[in-house]
C-alpha positions in Angstrom: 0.0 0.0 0.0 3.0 2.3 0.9 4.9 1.7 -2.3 1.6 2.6 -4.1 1.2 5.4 -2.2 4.8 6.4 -3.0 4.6 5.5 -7.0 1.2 7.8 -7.2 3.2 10.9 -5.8 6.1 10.1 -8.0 3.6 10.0 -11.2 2.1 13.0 -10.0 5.3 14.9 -9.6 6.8 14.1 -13.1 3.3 14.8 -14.7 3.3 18.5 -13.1 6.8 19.0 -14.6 6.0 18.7 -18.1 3.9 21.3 -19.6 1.3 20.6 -22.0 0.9 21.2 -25.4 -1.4 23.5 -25.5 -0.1 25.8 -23.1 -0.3 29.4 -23.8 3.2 31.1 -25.8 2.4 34.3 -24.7 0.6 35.4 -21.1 -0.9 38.9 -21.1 -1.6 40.4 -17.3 -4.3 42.6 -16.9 -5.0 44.3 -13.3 -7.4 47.5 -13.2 -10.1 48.5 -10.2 -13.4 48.1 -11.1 -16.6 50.4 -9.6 -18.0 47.1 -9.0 -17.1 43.3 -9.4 -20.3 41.9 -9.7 -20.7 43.8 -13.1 -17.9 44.1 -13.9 -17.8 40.1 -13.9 -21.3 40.4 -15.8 -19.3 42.3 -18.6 -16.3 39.8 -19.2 -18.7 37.2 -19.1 -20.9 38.6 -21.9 -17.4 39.2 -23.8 -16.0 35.8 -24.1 -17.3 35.1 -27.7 -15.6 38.2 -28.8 -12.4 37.2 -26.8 -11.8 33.7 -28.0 -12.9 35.3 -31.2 -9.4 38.2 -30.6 -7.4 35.0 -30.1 -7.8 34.3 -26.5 -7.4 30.7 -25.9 -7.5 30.7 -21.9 -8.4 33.2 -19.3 -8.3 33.0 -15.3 -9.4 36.4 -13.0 -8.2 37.0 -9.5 -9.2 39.2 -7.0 -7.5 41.0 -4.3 -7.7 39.3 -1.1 -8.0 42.6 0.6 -10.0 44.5 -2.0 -12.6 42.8 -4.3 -12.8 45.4 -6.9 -9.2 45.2 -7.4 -9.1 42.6 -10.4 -6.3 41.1 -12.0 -7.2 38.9 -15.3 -4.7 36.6 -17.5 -5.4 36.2 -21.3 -3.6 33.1 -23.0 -2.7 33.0 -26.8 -0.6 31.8 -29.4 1.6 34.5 -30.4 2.9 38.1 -28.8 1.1 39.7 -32.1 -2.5 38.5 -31.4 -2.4 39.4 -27.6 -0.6 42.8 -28.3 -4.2 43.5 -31.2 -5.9 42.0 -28.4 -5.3 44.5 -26.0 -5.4 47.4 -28.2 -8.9 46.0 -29.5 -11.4 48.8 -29.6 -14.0 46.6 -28.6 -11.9 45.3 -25.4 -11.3 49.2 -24.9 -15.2 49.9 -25.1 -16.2 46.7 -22.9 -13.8 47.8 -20.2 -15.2 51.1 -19.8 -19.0 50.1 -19.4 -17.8 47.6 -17.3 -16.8 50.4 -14.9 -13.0 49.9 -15.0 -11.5 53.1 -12.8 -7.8 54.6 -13.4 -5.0 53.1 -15.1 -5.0 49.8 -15.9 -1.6 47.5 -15.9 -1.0 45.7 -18.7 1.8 43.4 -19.3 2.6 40.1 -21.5 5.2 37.0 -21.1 6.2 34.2 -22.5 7.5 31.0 -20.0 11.2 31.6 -19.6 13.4 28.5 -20.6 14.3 26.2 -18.5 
């Protein structure tokens, strides 16, 4: 029972070091306040056609543990190119702003840094 035990961690382990195939090339970072999440949410979830349509091909949104309205959002695509066009998308630019985005918003893109 023990060695299985020990074999399932091992398998584990070695699975979490290898990244998939269809992990994202580049990362873009989004963090912004919003007036309010709840509609804020409402709004990005009424935009994900036209996202995965700008190339997004995985997103994740945090929140601030000590303030909710201060969001931070990740957008996963396949080249530096479409996530740049992303966030320079009129449309993204319009959503944002009905969505009651406040100030500046941070945005910034990666790639996974070699190993």
């Amino acid at each position: 029972m023990r060695s299985l035990f020990l074999a399932s961690v091992l398998l584990l382990g070695a699975a979490a070091g290898v990244q998939s195939a269809d992990a994202a090339d580049v990362r873009m970072y989004i963090r912004h306040e919003v007036a309010e999440y709840a509609a804020w949410r409402k709004a990005y979830n009424a935009f994900d056609a036209t996202r995965r349509k700008l190339g997004v091909t995985g997103q994740a949104v945090y929140q601030s543990v000590d303030n909710a309205n201060d969001v931070t959002v990740t957008h996963d695509f396949k080249t530096a190119d479409k996530a740049k066009a992303f966030a320079s998308s009129p449309d993204l630019k319009t959503t944002m702003e009905k969505a009651g985005v406040k100030g500046t918003t941070q945005i910034w893109f990666t790639t996974s840094a070699a190993r």
